[in-house]
PQR file with spaces between the fields and no chain letter, atoms N, CA, C, O and H, PARSE charges and radii, in Angstrom:
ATOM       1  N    UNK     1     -20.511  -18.942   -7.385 -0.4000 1.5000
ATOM       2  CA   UNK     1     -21.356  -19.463   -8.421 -0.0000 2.0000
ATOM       3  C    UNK     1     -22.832  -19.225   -8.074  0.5500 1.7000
ATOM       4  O    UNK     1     -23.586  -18.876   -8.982 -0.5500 1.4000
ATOM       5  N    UNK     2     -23.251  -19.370   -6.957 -0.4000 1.5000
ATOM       6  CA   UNK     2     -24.974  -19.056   -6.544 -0.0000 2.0000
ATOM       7  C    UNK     2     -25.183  -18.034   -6.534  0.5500 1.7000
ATOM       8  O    UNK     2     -26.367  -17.698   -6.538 -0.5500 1.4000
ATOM       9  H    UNK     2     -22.638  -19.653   -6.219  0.4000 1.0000
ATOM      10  N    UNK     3     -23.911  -16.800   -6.511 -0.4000 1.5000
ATOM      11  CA   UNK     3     -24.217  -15.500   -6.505 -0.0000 2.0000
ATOM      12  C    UNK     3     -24.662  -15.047   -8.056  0.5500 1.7000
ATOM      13  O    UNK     3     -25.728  -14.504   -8.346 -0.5500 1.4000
ATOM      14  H    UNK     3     -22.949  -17.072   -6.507  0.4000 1.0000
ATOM      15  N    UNK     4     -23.421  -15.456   -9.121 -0.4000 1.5000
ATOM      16  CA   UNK     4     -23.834  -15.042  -10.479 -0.0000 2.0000
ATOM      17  C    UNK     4     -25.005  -15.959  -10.753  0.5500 1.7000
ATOM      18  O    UNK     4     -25.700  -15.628  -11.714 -0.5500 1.4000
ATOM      19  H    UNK     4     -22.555  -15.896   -8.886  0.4000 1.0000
ATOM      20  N    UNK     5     -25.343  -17.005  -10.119 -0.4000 1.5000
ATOM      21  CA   UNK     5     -27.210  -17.831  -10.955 -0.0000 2.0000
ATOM      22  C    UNK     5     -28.447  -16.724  -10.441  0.5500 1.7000
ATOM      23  O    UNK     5     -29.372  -16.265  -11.112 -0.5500 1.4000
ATOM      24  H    UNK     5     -24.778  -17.274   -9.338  0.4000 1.0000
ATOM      25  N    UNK     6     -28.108  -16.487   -9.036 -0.4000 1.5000
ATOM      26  CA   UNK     6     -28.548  -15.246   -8.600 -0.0000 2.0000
ATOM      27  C    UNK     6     -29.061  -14.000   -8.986  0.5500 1.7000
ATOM      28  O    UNK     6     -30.227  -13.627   -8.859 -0.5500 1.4000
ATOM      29  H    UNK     6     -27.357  -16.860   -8.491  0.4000 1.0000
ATOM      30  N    UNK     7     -28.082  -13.354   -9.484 -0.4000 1.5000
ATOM      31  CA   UNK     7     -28.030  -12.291  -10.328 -0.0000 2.0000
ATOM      32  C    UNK     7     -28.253  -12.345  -11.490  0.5500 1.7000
ATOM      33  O    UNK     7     -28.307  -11.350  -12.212 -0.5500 1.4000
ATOM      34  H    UNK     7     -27.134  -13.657   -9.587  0.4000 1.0000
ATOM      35  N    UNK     8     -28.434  -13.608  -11.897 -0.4000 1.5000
ATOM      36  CA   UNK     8     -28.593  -13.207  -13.347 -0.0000 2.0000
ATOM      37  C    UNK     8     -30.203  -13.947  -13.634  0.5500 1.7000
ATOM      38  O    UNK     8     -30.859  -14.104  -14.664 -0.5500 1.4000
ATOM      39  H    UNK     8     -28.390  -14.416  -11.310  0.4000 1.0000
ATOM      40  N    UNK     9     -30.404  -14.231  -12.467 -0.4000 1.5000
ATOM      41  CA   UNK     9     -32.347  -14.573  -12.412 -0.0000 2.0000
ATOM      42  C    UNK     9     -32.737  -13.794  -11.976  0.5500 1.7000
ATOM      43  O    UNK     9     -33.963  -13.880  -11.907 -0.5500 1.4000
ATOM      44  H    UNK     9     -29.871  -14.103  -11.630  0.4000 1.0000
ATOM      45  N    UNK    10     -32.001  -12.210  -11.230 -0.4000 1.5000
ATOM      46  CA   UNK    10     -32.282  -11.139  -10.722 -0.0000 2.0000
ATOM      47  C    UNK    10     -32.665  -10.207  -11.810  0.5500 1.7000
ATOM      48  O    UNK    10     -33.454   -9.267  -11.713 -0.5500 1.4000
ATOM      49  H    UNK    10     -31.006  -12.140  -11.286  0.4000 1.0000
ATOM      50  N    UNK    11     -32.199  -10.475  -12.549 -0.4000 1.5000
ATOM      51  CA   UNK    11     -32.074   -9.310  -13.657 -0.0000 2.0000
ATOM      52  C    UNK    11     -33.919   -9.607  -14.223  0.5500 1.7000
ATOM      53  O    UNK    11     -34.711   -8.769  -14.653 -0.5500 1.4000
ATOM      54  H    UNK    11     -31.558  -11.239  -12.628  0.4000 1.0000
ATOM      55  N    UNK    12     -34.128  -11.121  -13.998 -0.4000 1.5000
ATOM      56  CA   UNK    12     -35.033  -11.196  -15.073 -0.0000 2.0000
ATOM      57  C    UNK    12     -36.770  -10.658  -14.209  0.5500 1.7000
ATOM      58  O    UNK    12     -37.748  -10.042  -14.635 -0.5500 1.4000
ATOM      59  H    UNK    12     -33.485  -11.802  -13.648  0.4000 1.0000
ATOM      60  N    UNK    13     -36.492  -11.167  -13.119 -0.4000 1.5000
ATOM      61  CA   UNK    13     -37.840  -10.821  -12.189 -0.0000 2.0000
ATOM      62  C    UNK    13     -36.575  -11.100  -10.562  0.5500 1.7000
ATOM      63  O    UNK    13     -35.501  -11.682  -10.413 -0.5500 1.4000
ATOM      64  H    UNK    13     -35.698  -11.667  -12.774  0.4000 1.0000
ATOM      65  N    UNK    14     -37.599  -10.225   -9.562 -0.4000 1.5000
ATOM      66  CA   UNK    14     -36.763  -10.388   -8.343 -0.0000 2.0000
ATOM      67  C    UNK    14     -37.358  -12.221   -7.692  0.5500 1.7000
ATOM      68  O    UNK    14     -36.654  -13.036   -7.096 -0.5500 1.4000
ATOM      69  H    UNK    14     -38.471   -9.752   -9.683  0.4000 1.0000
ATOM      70  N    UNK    15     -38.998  -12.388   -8.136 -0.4000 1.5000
ATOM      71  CA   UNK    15     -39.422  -13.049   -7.652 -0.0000 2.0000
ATOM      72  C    UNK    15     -38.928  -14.351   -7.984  0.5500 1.7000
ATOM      73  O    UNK    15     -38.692  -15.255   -7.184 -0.5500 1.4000
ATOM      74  H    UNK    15     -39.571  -11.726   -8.620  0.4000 1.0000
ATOM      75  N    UNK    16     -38.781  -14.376   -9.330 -0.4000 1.5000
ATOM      76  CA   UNK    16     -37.805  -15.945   -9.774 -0.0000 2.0000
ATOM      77  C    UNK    16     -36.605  -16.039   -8.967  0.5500 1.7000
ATOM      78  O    UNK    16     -36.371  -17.156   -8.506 -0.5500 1.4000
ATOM      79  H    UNK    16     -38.973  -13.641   -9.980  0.4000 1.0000
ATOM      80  N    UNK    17     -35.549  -14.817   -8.616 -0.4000 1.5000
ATOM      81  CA   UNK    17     -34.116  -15.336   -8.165 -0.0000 2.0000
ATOM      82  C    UNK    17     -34.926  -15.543   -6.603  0.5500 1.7000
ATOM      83  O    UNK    17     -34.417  -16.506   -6.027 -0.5500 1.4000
ATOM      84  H    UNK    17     -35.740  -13.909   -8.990  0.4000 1.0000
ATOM      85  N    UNK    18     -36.094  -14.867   -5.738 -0.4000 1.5000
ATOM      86  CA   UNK    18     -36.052  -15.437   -4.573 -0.0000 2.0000
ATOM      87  C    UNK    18     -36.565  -17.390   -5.116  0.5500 1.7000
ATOM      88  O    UNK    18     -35.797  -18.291   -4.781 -0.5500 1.4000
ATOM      89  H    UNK    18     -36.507  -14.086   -6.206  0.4000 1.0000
ATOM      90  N    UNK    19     -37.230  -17.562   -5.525 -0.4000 1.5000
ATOM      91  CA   UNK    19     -37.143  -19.251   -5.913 -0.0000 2.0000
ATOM      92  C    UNK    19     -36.507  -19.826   -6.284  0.5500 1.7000
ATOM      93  O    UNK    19     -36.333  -20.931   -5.771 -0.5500 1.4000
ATOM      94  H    UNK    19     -37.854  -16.829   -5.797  0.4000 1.0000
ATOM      95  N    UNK    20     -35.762  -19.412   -7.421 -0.4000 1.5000
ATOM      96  CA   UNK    20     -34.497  -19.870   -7.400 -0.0000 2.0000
ATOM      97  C    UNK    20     -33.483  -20.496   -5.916  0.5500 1.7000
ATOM      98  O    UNK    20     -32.934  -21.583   -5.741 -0.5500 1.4000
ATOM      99  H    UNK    20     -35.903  -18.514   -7.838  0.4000 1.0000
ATOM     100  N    UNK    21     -33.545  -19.564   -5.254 -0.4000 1.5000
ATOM     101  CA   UNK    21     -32.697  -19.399   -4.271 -0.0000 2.0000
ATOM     102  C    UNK    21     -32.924  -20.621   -2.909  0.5500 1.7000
ATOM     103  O    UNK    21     -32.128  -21.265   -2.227 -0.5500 1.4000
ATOM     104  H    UNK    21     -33.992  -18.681   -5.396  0.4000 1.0000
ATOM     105  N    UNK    22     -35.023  -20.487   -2.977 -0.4000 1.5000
ATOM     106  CA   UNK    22     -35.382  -21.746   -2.068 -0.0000 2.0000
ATOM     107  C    UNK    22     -35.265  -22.896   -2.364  0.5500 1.7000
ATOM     108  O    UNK    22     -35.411  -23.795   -1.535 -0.5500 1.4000
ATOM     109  H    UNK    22     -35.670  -19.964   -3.531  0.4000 1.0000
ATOM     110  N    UNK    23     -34.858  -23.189   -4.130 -0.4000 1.5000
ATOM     111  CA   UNK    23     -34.900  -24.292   -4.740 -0.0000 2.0000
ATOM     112  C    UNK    23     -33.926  -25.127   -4.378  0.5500 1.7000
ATOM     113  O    UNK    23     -33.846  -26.218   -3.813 -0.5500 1.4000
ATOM     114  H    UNK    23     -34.739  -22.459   -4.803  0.4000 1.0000
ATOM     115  N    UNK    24     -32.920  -24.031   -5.027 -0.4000 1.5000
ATOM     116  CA   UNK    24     -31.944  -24.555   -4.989 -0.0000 2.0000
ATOM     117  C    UNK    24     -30.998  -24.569   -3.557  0.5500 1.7000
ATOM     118  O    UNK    24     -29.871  -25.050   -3.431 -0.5500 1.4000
ATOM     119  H    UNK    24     -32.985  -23.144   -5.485  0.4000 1.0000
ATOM     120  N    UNK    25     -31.641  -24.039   -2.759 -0.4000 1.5000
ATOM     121  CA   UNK    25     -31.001  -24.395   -1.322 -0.0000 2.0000
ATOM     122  C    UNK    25     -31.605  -25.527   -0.622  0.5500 1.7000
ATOM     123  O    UNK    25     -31.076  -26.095    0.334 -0.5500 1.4000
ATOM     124  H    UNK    25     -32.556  -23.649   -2.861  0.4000 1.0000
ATOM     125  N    UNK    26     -32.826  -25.856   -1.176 -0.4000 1.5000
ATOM     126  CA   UNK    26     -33.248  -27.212   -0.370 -0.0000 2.0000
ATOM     127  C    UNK    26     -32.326  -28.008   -0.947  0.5500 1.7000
ATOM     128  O    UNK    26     -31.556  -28.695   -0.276 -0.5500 1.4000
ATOM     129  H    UNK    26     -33.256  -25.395   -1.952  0.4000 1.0000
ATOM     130  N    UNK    27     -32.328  -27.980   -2.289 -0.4000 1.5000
ATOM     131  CA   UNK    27     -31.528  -28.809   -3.113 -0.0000 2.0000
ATOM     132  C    UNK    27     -30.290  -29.351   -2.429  0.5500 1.7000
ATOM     133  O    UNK    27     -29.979  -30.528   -2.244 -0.5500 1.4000
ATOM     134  H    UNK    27     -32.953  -27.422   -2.834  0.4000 1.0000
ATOM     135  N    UNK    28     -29.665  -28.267   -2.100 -0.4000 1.5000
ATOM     136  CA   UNK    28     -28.215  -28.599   -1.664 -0.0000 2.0000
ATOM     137  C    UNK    28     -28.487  -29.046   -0.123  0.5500 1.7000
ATOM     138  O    UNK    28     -27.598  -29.694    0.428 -0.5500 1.4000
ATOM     139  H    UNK    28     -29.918  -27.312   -2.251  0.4000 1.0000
ATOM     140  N    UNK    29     -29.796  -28.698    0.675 -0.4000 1.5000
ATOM     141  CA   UNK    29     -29.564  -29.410    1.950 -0.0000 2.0000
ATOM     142  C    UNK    29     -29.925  -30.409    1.908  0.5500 1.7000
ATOM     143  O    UNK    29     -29.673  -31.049    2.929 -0.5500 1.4000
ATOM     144  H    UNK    29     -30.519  -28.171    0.227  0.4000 1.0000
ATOM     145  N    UNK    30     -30.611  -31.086    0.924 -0.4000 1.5000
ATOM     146  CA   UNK    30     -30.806  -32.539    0.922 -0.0000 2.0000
ATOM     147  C    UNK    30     -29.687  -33.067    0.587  0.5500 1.7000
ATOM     148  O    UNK    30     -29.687  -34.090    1.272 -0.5500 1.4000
ATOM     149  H    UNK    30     -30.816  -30.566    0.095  0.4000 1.0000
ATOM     150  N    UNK    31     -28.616  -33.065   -0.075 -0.4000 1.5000
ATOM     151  CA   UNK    31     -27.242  -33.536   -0.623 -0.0000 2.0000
ATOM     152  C    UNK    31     -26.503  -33.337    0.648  0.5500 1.7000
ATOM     153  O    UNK    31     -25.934  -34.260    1.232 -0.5500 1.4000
ATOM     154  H    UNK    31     -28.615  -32.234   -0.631  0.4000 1.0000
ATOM     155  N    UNK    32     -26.532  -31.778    1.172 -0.4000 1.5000
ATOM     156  CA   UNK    32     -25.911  -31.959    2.781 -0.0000 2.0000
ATOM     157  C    UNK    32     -26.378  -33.204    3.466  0.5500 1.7000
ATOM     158  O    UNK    32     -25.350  -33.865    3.610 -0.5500 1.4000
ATOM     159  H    UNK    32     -26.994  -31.028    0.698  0.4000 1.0000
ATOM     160  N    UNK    33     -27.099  -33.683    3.824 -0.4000 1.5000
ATOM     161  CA   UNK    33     -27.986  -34.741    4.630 -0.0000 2.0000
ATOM     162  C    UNK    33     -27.802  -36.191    4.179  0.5500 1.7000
ATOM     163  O    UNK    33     -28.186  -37.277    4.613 -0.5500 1.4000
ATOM     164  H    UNK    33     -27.934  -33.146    3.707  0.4000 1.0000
ATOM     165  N    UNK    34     -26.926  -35.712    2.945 -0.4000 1.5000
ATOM     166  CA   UNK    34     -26.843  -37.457    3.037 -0.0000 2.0000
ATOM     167  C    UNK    34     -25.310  -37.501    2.672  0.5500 1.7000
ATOM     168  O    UNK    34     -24.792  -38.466    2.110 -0.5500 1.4000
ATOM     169  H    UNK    34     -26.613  -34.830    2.593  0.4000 1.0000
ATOM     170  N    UNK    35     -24.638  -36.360    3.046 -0.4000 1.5000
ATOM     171  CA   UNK    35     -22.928  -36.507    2.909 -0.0000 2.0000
ATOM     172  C    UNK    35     -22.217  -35.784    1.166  0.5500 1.7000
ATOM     173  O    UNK    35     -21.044  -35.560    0.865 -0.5500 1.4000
ATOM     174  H    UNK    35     -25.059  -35.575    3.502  0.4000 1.0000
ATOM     175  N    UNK    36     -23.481  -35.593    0.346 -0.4000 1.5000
ATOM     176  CA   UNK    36     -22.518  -35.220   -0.841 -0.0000 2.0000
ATOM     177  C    UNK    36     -21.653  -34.277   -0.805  0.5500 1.7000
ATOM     178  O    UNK    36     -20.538  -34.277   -1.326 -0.5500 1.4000
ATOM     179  H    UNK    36     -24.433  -35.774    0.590  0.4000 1.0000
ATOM     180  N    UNK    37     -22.478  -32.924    0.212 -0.4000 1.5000
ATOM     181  CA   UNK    37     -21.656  -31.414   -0.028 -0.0000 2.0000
ATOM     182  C    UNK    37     -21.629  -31.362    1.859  0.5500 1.7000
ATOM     183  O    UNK    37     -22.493  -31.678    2.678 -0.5500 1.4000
ATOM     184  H    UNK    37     -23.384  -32.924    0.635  0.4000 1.0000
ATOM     185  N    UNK    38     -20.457  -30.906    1.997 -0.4000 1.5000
ATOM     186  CA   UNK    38     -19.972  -30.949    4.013 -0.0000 2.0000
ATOM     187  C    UNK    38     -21.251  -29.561    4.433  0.5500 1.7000
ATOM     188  O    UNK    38     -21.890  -29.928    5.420 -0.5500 1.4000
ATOM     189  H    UNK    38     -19.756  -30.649    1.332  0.4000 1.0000
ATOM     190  N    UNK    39     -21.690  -28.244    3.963 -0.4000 1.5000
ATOM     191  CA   UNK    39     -21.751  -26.979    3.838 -0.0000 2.0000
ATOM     192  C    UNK    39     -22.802  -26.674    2.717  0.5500 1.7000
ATOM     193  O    UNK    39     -22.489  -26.956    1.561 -0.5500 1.4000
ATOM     194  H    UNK    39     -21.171  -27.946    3.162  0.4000 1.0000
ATOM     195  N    UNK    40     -24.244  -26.019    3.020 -0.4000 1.5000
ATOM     196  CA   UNK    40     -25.305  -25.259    2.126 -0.0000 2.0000
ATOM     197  C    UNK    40     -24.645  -23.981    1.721  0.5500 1.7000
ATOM     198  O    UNK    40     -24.919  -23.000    2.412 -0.5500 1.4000
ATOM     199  H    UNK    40     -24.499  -25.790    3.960  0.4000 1.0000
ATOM     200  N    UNK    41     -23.800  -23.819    0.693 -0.4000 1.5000
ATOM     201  CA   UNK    41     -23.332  -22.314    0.318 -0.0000 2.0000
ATOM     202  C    UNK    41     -24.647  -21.394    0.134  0.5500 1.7000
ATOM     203  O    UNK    41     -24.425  -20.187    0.234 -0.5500 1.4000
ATOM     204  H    UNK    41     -23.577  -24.616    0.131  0.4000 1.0000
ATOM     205  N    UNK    42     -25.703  -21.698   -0.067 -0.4000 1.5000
ATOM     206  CA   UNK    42     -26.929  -20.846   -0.594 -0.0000 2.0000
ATOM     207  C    UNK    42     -27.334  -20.643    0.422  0.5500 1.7000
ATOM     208  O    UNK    42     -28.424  -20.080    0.319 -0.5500 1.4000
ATOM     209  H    UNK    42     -25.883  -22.678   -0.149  0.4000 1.0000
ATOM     210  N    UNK    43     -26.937  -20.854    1.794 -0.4000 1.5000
ATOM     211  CA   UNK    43     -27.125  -20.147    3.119 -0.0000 2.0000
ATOM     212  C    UNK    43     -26.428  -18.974    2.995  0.5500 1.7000
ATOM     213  O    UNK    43     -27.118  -17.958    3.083 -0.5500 1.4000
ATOM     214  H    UNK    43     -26.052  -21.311    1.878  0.4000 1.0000
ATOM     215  N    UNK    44     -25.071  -18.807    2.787 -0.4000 1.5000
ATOM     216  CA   UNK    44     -24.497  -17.478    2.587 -0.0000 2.0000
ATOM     217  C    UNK    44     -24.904  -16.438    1.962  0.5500 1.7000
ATOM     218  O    UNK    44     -24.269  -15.402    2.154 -0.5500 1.4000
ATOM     219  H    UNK    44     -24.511  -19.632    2.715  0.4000 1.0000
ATOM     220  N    UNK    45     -26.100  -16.410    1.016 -0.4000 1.5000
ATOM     221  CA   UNK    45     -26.122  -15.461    0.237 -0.0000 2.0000
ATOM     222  C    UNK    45     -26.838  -14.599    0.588  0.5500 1.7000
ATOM     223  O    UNK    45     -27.956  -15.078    0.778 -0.5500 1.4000
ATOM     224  H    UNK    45     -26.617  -17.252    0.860  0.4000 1.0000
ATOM     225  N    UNK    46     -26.797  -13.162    0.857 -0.4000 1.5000
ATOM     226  CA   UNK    46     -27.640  -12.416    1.767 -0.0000 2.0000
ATOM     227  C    UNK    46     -29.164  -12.495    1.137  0.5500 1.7000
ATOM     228  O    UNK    46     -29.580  -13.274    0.280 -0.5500 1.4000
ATOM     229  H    UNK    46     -25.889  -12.774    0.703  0.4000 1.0000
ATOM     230  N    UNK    47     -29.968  -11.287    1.936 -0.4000 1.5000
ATOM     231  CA   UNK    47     -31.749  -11.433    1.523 -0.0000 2.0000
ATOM     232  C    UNK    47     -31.426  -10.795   -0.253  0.5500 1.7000
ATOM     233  O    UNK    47     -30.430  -10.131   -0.541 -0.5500 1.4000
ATOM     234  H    UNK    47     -29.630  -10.655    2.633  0.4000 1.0000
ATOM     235  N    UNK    48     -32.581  -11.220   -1.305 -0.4000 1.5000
ATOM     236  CA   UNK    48     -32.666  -10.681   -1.947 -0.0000 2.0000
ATOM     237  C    UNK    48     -33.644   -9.963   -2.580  0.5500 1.7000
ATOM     238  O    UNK    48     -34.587  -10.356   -3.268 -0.5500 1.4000
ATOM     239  H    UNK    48     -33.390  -11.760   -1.070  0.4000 1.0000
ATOM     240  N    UNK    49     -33.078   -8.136   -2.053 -0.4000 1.5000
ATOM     241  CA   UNK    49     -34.165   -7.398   -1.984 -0.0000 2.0000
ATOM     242  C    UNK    49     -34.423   -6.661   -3.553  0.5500 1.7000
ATOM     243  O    UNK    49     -33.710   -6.613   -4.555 -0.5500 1.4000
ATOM     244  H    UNK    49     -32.313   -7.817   -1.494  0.4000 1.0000
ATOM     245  N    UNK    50     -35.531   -6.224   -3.305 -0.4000 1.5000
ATOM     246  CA   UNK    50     -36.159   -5.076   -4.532 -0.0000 2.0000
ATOM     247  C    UNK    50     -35.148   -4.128   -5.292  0.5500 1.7000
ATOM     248  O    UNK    50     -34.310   -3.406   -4.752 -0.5500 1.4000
ATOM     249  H    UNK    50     -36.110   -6.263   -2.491  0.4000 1.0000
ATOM     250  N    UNK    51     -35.376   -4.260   -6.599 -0.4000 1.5000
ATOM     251  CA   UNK    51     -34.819   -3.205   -6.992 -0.0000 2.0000
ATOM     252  C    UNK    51     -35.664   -1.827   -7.262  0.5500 1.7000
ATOM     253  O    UNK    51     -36.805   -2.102   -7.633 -0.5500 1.4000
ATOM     254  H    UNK    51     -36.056   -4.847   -7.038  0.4000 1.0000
ATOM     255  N    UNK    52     -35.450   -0.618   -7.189 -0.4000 1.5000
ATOM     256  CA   UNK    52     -36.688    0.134   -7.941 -0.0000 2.0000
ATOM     257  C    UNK    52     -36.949    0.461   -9.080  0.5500 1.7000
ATOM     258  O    UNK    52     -35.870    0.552   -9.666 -0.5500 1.4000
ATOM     259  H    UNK    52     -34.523   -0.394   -6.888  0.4000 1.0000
ATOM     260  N    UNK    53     -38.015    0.766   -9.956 -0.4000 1.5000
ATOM     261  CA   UNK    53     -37.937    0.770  -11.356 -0.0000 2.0000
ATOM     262  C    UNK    53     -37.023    1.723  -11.942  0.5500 1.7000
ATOM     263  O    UNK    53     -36.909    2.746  -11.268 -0.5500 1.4000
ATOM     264  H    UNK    53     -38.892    0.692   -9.481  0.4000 1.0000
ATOM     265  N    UNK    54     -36.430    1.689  -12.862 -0.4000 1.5000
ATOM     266  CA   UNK    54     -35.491    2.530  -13.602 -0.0000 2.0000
ATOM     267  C    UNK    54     -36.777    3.370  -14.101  0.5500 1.7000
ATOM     268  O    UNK    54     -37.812    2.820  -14.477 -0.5500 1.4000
ATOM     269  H    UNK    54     -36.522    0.857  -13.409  0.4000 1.0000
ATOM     270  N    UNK    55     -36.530    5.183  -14.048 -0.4000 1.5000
ATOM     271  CA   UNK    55     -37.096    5.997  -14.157 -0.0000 2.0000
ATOM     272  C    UNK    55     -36.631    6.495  -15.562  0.5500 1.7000
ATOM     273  O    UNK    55     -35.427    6.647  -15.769 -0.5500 1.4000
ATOM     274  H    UNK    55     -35.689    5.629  -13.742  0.4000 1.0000
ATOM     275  N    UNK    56     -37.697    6.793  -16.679 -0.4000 1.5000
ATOM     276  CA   UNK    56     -37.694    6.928  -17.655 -0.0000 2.0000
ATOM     277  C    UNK    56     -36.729    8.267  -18.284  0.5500 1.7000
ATOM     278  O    UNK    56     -36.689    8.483  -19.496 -0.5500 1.4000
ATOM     279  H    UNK    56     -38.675    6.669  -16.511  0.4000 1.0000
C-alpha cells in the first residue's frame, strides 16, 4: 500500500512522493512508539529517485 501512495504521488512531482514518504513515515513511527503498528513499513521502501524527462 505505501508503494502504490508512492507511485502515484510519483507520477505527480518526485518532490511531493519524497514528502509524502517523510510524512507519512514519521506518522507511522509515532503509532510505532506508542504500540499501534509492531513495524514502520515506510522504512522498507527503497530511495526515491529521479525520473528523466520524457523526450519529445
Amino acid at each position: 500500500m505505501v508503494h502504490r501512495l508512492l507511485d502515484a504521488t510519483q507520477h505527480e512531482t518526485v518532490s511531493g512522493a519524497r514528502t509524502t514518504k517523510v510524512v507519512s513515515s514519521g506518522m507511522i513511527r509515532l503509532a510505532a512508539r506508542h504500540g499501534a503498528v509492531a513495524v514502520n513499513p515506510v522504512r522498507e521502501v527503497g530511495q526515491i529517485k529521479d525520473t528523466p524527462p520524457a523526450t519529445p
